[in-house]
N, CA and C of each residue as an Amber inpcrd file, in Angstrom:
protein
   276
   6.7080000   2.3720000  -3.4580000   6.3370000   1.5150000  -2.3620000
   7.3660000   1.6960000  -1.2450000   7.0640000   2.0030000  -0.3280000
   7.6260000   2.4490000   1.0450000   7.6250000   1.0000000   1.9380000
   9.1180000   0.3880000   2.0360000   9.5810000  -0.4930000   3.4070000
  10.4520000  -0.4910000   4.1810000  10.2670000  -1.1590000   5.1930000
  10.4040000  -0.8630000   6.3500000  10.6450000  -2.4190000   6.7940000
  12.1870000  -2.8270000   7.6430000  11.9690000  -3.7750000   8.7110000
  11.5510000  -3.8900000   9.7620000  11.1340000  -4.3650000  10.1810000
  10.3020000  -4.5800000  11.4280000  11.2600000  -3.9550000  12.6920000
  12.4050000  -4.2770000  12.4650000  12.9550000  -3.0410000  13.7560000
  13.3500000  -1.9710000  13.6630000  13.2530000  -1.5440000  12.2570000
  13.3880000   0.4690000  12.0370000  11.7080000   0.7330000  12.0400000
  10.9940000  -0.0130000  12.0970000   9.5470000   0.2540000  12.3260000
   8.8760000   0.1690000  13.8770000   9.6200000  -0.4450000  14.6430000
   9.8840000  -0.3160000  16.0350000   9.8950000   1.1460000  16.9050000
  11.5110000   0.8610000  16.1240000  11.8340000   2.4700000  16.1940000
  11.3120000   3.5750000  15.6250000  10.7650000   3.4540000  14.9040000
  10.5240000   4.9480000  14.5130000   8.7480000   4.6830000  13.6920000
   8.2670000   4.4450000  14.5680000   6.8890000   3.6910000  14.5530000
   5.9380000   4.9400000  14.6010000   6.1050000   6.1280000  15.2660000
   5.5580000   7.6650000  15.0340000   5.8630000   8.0820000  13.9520000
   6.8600000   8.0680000  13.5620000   7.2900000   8.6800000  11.9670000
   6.8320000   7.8480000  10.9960000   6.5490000   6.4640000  10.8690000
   5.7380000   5.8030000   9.7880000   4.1770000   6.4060000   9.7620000
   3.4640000   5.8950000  10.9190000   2.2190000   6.4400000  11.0600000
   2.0500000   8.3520000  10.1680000   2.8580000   8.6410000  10.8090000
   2.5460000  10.3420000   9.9150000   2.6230000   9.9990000   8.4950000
   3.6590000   8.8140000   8.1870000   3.8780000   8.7980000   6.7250000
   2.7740000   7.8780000   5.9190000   2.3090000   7.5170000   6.9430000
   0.6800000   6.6600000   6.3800000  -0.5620000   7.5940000   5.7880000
  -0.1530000   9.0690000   6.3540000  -1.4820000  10.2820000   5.9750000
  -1.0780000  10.6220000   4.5570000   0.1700000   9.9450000   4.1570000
   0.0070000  10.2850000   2.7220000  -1.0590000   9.3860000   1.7200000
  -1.6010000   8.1070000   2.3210000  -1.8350000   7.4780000   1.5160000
  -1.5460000   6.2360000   0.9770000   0.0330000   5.9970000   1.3680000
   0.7660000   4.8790000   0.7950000   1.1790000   3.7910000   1.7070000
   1.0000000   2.8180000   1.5820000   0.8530000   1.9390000   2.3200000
   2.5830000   1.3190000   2.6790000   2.8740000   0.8420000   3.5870000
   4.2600000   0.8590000   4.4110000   4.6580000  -0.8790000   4.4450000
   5.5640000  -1.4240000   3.3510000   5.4680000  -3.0990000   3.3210000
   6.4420000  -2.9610000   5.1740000   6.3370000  -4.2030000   5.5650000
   7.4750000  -4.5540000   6.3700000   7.8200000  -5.9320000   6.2550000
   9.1080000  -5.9280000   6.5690000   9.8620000  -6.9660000   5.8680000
  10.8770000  -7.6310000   7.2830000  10.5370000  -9.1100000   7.1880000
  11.7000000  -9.2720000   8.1160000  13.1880000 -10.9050000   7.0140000
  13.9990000 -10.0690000   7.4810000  15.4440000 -10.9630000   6.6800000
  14.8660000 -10.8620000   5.3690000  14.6130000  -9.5440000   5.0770000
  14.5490000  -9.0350000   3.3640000  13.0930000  -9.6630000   2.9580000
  12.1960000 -10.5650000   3.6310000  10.6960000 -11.1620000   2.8360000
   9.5540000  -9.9030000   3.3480000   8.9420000  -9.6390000   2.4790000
   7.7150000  -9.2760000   3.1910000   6.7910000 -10.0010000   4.3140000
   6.1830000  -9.7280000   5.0160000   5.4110000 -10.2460000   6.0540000
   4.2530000  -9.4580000   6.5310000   4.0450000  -7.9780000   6.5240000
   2.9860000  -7.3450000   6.7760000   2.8370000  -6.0480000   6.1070000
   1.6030000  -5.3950000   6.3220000   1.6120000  -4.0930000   5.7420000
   0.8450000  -3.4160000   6.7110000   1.5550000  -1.8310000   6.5240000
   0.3880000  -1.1040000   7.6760000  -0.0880000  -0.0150000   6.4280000
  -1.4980000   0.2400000   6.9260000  -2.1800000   1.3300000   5.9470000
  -2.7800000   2.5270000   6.8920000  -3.3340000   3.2850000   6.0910000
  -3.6800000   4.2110000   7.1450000  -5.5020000   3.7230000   7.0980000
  -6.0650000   4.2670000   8.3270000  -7.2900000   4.0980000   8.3590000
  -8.0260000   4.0320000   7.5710000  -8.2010000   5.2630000   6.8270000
  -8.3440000   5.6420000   5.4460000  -8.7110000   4.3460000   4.2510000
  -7.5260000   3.9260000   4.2270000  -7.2720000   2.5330000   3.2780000
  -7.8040000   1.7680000   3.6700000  -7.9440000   1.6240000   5.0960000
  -8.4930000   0.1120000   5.8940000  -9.6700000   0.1120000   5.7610000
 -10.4980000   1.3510000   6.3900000 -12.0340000   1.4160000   5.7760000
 -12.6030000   0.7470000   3.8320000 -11.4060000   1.8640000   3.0400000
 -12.0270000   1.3960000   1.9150000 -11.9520000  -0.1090000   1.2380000
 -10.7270000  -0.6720000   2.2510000 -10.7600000  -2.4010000   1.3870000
 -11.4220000  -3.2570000   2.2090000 -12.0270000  -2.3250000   3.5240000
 -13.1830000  -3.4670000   4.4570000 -14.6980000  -3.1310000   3.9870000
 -14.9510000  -2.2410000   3.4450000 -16.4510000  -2.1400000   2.5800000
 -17.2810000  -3.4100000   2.6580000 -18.1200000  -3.3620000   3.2340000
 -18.7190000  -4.7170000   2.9820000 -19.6030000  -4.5140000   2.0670000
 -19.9880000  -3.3990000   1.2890000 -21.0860000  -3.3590000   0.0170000
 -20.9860000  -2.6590000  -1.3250000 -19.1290000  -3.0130000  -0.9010000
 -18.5620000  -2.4440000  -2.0610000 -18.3680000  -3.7790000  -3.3150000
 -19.1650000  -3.5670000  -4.4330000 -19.1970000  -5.0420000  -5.0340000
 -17.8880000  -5.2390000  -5.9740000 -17.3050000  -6.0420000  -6.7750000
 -16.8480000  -6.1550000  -7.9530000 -16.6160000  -5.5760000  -8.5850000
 -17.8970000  -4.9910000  -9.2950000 -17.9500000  -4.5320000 -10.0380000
 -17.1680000  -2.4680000  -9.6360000 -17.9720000  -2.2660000  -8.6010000
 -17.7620000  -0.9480000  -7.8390000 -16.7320000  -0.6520000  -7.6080000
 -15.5950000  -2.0790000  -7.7160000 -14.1950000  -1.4130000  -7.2400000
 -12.8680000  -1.4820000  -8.8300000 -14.0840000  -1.8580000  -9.3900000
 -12.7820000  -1.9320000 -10.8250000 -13.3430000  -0.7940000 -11.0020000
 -14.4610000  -0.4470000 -11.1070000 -14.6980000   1.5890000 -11.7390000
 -13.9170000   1.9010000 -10.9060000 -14.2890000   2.3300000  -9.3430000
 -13.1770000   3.0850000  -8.7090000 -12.0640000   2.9660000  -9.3830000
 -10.9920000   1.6360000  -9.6100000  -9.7740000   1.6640000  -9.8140000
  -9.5120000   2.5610000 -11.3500000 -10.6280000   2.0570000 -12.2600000
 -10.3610000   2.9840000 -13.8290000 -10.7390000   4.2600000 -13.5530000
 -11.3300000   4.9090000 -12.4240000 -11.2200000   6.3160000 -12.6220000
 -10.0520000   6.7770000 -11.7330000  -9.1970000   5.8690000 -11.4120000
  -8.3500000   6.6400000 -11.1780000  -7.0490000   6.4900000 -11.9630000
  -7.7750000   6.1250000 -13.0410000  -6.0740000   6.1870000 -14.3200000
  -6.2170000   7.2760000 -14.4550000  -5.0750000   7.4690000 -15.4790000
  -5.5660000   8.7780000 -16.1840000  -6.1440000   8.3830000 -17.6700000
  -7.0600000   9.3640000 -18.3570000  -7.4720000   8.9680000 -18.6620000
  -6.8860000   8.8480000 -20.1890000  -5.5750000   9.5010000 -20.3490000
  -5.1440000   9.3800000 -21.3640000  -4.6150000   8.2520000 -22.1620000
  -3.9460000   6.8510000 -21.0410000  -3.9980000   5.7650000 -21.8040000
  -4.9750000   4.7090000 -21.9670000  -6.5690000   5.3410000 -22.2760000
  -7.0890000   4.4900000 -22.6170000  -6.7490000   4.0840000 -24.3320000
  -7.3650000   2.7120000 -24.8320000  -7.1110000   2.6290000 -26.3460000
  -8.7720000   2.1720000 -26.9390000  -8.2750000   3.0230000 -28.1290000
  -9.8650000   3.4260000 -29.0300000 -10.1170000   1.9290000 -29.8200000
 -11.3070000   1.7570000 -29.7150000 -11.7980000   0.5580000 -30.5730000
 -11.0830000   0.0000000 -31.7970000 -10.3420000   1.3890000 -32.0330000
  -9.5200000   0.8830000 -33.4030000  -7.9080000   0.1460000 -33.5550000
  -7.2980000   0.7640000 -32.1870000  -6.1310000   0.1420000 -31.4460000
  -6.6190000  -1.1280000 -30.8410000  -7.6220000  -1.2080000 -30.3490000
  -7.7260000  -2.6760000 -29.6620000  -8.0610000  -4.1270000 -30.6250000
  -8.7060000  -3.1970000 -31.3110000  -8.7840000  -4.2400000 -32.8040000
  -7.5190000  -4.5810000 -33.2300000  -6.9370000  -3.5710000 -34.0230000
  -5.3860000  -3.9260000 -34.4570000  -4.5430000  -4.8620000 -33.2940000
  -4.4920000  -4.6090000 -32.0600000  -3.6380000  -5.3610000 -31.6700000
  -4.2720000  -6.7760000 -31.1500000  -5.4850000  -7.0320000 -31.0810000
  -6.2400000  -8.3360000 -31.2430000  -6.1380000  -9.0970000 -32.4940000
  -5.6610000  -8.5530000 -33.8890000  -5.5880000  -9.2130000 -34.8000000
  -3.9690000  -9.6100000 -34.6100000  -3.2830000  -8.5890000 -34.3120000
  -1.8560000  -8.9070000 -34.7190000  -0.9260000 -10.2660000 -33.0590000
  -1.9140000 -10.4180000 -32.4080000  -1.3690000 -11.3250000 -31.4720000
  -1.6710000 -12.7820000 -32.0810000  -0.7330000 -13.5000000 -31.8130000
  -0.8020000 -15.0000000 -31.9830000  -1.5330000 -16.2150000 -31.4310000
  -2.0940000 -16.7330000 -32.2390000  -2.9490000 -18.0620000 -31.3940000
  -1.9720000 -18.6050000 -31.1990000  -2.4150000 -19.2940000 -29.8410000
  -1.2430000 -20.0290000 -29.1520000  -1.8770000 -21.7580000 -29.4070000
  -1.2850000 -22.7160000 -29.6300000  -1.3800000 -23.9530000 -30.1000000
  -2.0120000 -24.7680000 -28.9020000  -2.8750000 -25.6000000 -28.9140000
  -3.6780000 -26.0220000 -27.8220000  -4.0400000 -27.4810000 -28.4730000
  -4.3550000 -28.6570000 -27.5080000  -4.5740000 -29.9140000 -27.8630000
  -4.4530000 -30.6280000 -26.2110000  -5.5630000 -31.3160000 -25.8980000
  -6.3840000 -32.0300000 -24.9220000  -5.2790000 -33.1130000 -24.8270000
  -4.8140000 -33.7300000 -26.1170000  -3.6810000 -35.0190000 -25.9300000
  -2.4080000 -34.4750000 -25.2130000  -1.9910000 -35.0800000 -24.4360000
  -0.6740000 -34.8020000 -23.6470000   0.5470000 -35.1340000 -24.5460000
Protein backbone atom coordinates (compact mmCIF):
# COMPACT_ATOMS: atom_id res chain seq x y z
CA UNK A 1 0.00 0.00 0.00
CA UNK A 2 1.50 3.19 -1.30
CA UNK A 3 1.20 6.73 1.03
CA UNK A 4 1.55 9.76 0.61
CA UNK A 5 0.96 13.19 2.70
CA UNK A 6 -0.92 15.51 1.32
CA UNK A 7 2.05 17.88 0.74
CA UNK A 8 4.58 15.37 -0.94
CA UNK A 9 1.39 14.72 -3.01
CA UNK A 10 1.21 18.39 -3.85
CA UNK A 11 4.45 18.21 -4.89
CA UNK A 12 4.96 15.60 -6.79
CA UNK A 13 1.31 15.08 -7.88
CA UNK A 14 2.66 14.01 -11.73
CA UNK A 15 4.73 11.33 -10.33
CA UNK A 16 1.81 9.77 -8.22
CA UNK A 17 -0.63 9.86 -11.13
CA UNK A 18 2.03 7.74 -13.38
CA UNK A 19 2.24 5.60 -10.26
CA UNK A 20 -1.59 5.09 -10.32
CA UNK A 21 -1.09 3.09 -14.03
CA UNK A 22 0.18 0.48 -11.94
CA UNK A 23 -2.96 -0.28 -10.42
CA UNK A 24 -2.46 0.49 -6.78
CA UNK A 25 -4.22 2.78 -5.16
CA UNK A 26 -2.23 5.90 -3.30
CA UNK A 27 -3.65 6.37 0.71
CA UNK A 28 -3.02 10.12 1.71
CA UNK A 29 -2.58 10.98 5.00
CA UNK A 30 -2.58 14.20 6.84
CA UNK A 31 -0.60 14.33 10.71
CA UNK A 32 -0.05 10.48 10.09
CA UNK A 33 -4.39 9.63 9.73
CA UNK A 34 -5.61 8.64 6.56
CA UNK A 35 -8.11 10.97 4.89
CA UNK A 36 -8.29 10.16 1.13
CA UNK A 37 -7.37 7.90 -1.63
CA UNK A 38 -6.58 8.49 -5.26
CA UNK A 39 -7.09 5.52 -7.80
CA UNK A 40 -6.56 5.39 -11.22
CA UNK A 41 -9.52 5.62 -13.60
CA UNK A 42 -9.35 2.21 -14.19
CA UNK A 43 -10.33 1.41 -10.46
CA UNK A 44 -12.84 4.22 -10.37
CA UNK A 45 -14.85 2.82 -13.24
CA UNK A 46 -14.76 -0.73 -11.72
CA UNK A 47 -16.05 0.22 -8.01
CA UNK A 48 -18.70 2.74 -9.76
CA UNK A 49 -20.43 -0.21 -11.81
CA UNK A 50 -23.81 0.34 -11.32
CA UNK A 51 -24.78 -3.40 -12.47
CA UNK A 52 -22.17 -4.94 -10.94
CA UNK A 53 -24.18 -7.07 -8.22
CA UNK A 54 -22.91 -8.83 -4.97
CA UNK A 55 -22.74 -11.51 -5.96
CA UNK A 56 -20.47 -10.49 -9.36
CA UNK A 57 -17.94 -8.89 -7.28
CA UNK A 58 -17.04 -11.68 -4.72
CA UNK A 59 -16.40 -14.04 -8.02
CA UNK A 60 -14.36 -11.31 -9.46
CA UNK A 61 -12.49 -11.03 -6.11
CA UNK A 62 -12.05 -15.27 -5.84
CA UNK A 63 -10.74 -15.36 -9.24
CA UNK A 64 -8.30 -13.39 -8.46
CA UNK A 65 -6.69 -15.56 -5.64
CA UNK A 66 -4.66 -17.91 -6.55
CA UNK A 67 -5.99 -20.74 -6.78
CA UNK A 68 -3.82 -22.75 -4.74
CA UNK A 69 -5.10 -21.80 -1.27
CA UNK A 70 -8.31 -22.96 -1.72
CA UNK A 71 -9.36 -25.86 1.09
CA UNK A 72 -10.99 -29.27 0.02
CA UNK A 73 -14.22 -30.34 1.67
CA UNK A 74 -12.14 -32.46 3.79
CA UNK A 75 -9.96 -29.57 5.45
CA UNK A 76 -12.98 -27.51 5.95
CA UNK A 77 -14.69 -30.21 7.74
CA UNK A 78 -11.76 -30.96 10.03
CA UNK A 79 -11.32 -27.52 10.97
CA UNK A 80 -15.20 -26.92 11.56
CA UNK A 81 -15.13 -29.77 13.95
CA UNK A 82 -11.98 -28.83 15.75
CA UNK A 83 -13.15 -25.00 16.54
CA UNK A 84 -14.92 -24.25 19.76
CA UNK A 85 -18.50 -23.35 20.61
CA UNK A 86 -18.40 -20.27 22.13
CA UNK A 87 -20.87 -20.03 25.31
CA UNK A 88 -24.02 -17.91 24.68
CA UNK A 89 -27.09 -17.03 27.07
CA UNK A 90 -29.89 -14.16 26.49
CA UNK A 91 -29.54 -13.52 30.58
CA UNK A 92 -27.08 -10.71 31.19
Amino acid sequence: MKTSTIAEAKNNLSQLIHQLDTGEAIHLTRHGKPVAVMLSEANYQKLTQKNTSLYQAIQHWRSQLESDIALTGTELKSLRAASQEREFSWDE
